[in-house]
C-alpha positions in Angstrom: -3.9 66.2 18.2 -5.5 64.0 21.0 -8.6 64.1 19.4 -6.9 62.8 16.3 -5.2 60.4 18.0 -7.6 58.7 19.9 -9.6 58.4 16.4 -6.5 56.3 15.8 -7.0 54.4 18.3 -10.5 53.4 17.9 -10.1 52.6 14.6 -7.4 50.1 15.0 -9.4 48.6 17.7 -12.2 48.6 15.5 -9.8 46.5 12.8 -8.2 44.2 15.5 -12.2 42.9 16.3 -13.2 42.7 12.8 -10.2 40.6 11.5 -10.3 38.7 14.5 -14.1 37.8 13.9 -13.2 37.0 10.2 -10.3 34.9 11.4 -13.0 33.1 13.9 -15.3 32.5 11.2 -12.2 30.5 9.0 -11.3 28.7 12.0 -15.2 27.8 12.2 -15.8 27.2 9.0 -12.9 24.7 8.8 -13.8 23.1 12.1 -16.9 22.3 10.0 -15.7 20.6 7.9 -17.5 17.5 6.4 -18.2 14.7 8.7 -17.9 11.3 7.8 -18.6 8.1 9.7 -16.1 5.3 9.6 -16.6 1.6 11.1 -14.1 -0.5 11.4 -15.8 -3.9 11.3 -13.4 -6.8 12.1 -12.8 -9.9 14.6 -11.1 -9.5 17.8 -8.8 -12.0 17.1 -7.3 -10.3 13.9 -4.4 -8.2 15.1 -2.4 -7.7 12.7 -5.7 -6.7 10.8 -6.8 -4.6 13.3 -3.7 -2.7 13.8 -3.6 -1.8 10.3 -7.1 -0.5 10.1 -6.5 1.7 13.1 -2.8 3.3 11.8 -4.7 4.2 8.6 -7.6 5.6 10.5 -5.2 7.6 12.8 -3.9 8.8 9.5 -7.2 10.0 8.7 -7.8 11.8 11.7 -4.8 13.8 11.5 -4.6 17.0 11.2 -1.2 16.9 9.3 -3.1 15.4 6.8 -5.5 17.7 6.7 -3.0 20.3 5.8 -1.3 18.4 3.5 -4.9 18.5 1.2 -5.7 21.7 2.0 -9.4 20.8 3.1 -10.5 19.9 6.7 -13.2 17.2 7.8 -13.6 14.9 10.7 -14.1 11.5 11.1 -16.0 10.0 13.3 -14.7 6.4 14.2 -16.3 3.4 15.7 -15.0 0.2 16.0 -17.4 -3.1 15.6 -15.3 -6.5 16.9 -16.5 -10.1 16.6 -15.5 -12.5 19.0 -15.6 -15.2 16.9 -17.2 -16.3 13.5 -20.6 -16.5 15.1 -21.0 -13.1 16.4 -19.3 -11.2 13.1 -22.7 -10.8 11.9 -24.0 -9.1 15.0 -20.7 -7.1 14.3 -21.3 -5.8 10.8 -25.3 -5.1 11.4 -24.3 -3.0 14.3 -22.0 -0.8 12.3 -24.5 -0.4 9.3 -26.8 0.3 11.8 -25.1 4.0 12.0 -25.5 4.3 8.2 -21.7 5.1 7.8 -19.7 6.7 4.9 -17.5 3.9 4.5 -16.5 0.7 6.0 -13.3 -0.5 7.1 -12.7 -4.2 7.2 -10.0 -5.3 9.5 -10.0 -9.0 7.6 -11.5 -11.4 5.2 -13.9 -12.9 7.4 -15.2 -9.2 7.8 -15.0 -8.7 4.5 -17.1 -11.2 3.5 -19.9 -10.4 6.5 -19.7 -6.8 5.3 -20.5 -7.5 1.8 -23.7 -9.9 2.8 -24.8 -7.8 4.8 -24.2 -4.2 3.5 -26.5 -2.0 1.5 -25.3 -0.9 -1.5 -24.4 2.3 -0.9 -22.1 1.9 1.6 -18.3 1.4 0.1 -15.8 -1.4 1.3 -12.0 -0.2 2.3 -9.4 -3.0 2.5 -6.1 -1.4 3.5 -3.0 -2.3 2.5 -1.9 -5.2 4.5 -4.7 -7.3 5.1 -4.6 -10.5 4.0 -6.9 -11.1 0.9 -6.1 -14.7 0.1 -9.1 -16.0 0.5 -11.1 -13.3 -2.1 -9.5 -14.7 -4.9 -11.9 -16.7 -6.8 -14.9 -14.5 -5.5 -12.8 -11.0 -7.3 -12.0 -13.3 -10.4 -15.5 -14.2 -11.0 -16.8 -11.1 -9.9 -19.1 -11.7 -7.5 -17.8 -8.8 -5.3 -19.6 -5.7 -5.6 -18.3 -2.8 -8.1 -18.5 0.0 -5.0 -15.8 -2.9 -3.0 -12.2 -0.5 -2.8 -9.2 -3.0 -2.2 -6.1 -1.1 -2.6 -3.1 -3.8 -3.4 0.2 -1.4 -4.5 -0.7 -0.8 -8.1 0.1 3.0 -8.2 3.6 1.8 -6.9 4.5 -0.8 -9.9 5.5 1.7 -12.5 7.7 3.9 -11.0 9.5 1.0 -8.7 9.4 -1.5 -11.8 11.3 1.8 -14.2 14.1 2.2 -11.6 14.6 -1.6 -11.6 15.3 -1.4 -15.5 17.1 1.5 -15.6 19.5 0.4 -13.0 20.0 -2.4 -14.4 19.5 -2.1 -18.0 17.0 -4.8 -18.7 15.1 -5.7 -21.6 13.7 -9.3 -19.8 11.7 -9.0 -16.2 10.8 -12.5 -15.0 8.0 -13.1 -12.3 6.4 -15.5 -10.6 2.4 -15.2 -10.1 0.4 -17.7 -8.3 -1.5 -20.2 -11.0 -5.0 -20.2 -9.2 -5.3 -16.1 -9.0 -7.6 -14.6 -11.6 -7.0 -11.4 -13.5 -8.0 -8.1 -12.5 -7.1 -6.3 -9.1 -5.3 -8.9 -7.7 -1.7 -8.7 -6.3 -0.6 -12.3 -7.1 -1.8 -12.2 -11.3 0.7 -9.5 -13.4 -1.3 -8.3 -15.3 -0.3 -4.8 -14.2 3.1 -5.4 -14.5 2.4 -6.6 -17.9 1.4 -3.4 -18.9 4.2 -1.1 -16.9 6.7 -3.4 -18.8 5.5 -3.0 -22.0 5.5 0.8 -21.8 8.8 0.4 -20.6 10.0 -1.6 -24.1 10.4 -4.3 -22.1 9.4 -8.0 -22.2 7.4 -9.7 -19.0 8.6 -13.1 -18.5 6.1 -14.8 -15.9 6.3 -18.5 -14.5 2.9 -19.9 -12.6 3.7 -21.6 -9.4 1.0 -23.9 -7.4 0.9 -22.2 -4.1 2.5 -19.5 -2.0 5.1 -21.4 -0.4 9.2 -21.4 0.1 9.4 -24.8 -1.9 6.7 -23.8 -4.8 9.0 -20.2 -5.1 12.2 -22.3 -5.1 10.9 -24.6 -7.8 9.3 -21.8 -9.9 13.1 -19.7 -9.5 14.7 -22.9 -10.8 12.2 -22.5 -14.4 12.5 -18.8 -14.0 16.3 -19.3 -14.4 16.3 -21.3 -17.4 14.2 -18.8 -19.2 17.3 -15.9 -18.3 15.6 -12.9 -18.0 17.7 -9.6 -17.1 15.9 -9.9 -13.3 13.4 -11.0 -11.5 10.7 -9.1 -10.0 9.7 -10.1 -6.6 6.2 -9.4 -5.8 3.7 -9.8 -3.1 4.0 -13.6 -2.5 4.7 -14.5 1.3 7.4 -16.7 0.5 9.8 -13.4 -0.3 9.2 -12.3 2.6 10.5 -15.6 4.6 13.6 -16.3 7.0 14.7 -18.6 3.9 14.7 -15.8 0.8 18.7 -16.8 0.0 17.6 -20.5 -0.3 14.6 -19.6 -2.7 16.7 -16.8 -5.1 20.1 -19.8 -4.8 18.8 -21.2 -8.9 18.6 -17.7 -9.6 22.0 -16.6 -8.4 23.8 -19.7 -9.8 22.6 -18.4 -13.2 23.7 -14.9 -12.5 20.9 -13.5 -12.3 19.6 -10.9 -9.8 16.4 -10.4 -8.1 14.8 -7.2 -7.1 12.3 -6.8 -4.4 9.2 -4.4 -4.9 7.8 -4.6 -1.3 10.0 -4.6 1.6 13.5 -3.8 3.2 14.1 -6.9 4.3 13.8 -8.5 0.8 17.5 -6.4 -0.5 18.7 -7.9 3.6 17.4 -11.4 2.4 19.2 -11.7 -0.4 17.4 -9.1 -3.2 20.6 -7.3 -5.6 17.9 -4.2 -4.6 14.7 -3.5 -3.4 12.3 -0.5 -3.6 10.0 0.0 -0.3 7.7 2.2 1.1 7.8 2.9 5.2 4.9 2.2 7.7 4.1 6.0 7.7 3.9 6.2 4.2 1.6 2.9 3.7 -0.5 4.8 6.4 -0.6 7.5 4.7 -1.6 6.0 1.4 -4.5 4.0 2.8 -5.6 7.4 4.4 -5.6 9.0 1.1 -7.6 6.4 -0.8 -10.1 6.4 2.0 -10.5 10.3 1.1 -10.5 9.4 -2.8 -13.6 7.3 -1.7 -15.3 9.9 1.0 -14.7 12.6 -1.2 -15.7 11.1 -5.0 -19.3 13.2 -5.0 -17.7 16.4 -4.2 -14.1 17.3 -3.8 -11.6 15.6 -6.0 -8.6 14.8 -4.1 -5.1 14.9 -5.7 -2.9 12.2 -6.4 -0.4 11.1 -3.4 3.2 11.1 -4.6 5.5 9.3 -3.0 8.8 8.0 -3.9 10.1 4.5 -2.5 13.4 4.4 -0.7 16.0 1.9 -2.2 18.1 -1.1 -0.4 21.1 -2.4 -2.0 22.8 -5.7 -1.1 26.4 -5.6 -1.8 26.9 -9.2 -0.9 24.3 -10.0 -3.6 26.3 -8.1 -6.1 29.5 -9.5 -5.6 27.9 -13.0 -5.7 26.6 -12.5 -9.1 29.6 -10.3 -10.6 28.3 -6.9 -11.1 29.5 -3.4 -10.3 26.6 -1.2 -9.7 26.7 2.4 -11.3 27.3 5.0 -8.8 23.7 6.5 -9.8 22.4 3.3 -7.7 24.8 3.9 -4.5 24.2 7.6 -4.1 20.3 7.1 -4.2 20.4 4.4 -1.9 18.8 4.9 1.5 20.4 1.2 2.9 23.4 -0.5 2.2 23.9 -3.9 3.5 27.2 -5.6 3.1 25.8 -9.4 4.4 23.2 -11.3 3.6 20.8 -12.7 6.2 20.6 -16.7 6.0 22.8 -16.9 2.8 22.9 -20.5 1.6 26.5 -21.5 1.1 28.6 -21.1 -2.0 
């Protein structure tokens, strides 16, 4: 019997070491993972830039992240910061210098260093929220590289641009688009939306304005107005998200007609009927995942990132323009507001 059992004994020892080596060798194997280098390239001066960059990159290095795709890797970040125009190229040879996997530009001044300077077989990121004004004529000509990754929202404009018409019923989106902005990936030029409307049976009404300003926006809403679509869109122009958003959707609202914000919460507290947004985490997150899309292409396909946009409503804004929302709309929201912020009088 005690011979017996300490055969037992030794044998469950003998299991305990074994599936403890296997489980060290999983843990090993997904420590060692692939490693990618990462520089963030960028001028000290560019905060808000900067900032952006390094949330996304966080992002990267997560291990939540990680989990969340079911692969492992690690990333090994350095950060390459021009004091000044004059020392940006100093900046951008110094991170190619490490041959990296990818390179993260922090503005469009680094951009446009990056791109001189780069070899060809290093990608570009842009993350979402980085100002990309000034690429405009160089994506509509196409002078920027094929292997350049600027990710500008598109994979949101379906499903946010859907709820808006089914909310609301609409056959007739109006837009405004910036007149200088050429086609392609560009967040200013609809051509995306163009599309998403169509395949909802709907009509895209768009009206160019001359620049990105309050008065410009105020002017186009006027010519928007007299062409009475069921709503306007409000996209990715700066002047929508301005202290003064009441004053530029007031020709709008005389006409009785809403506007629906596709970019922030504030938009729905400014004076949007609704608006369908995306927290910080989740923009994060996003960039993080098209980084992987991009470190990954040769080998590993990485699945689409699903994420549904939370929903403001502006009650004010409703009662303004005469319309009770369907209960559908109230449930899902996340944010109610019952005053506008900086309502021009009526």
């Amino acid at each position: 019997m005690a011979s017996h059992l300490c055969d037992f004994v030794r044998r469950l020892v003998l299991a305990c070491l074994l599936l403890a080596g296997a489980l060290s060798s999983l843990s090993q194997a997904r420590e060692q993972g692939p490693a990618f280098t990462v520089a963030l390239v960028g001028s000290a001066e560019s905060r808000t830039g900067l900032e952006v960059c390094r949330d996304a990159l966080r992002e990267l290095s997560s291990k939540e992240l990680q989990e969340r795709i079911g692969l492992s890797w690690h990333a090994d970040i350095t950060e390459h910061l021009a004091q000044g125009q004059i020392g940006m190229e100093q900046a951008v040879r110094s991170a190619l210098a490490r041959n990296p996997s990818i390179v993260v530009c922090a503005d469009v001044a680094s951009l446009r260093a990056t791109l001189a300077a780069r070899t060809p077989e290093t990608p570009v990121f842009v993350p979402d929220g980085v100002t990309l004004k000034q690429l405009t004529q160089s994506l509509a000509d196409g002078s920027i590289p094929p292997r350049l990754y600027i990710h500008i929202y598109s994979s949101d404009i379906a499903p946010k641009l859907a709820k808006a018409v089914q909310f609301l019923g609409a056959k007739r989106v109006g837009m405004l688009y910036l007149a200088n902005a050429g086609e392609g990936s560009l967040p200013h030029y609809p051509v995306a939306h163009e599309q998403t409307a169509k395949a909802l049976g709907c009509e895209l009404i768009t009206v160019p304005i001359a620049q990105d300003s309050p008065e410009a926006c105020r002017k186009g809403m006027a010519t928007l107005a007299e062409l009475s679509p069921d709503f306007a869109y409000l996209w990715h122009l700066d002047c929508f998200s301005s202290e003064g958003l009441g004053d530029i959707l007031d020709p709008l609202y005389k006409a009785r007609i809403p506007a629906v914000g596709g970019d922030s919460v504030s938009e729905a507290l400014g004076g949007a009927l609704l608006a369908f947004f995306h927290r910080l985490r989740t923009q994060q997150r996003r960039n993080a995942y098209h980084m992987l899309r991009i470190l990954f292409a040769d080998s590993v396909p990485i699945p689409e990132l699903s994420m549904t946009a939370e929903l403001a409503v502006n009650m004010e804004a409703a009662s303004i323009l005469g319309l009770h929302l369907p209960m559908e709309v109230l449930i899902e929201a996340d944010y109610i507001f019952w005053k506008t912020r900086n309502w021009p009088a009526h």
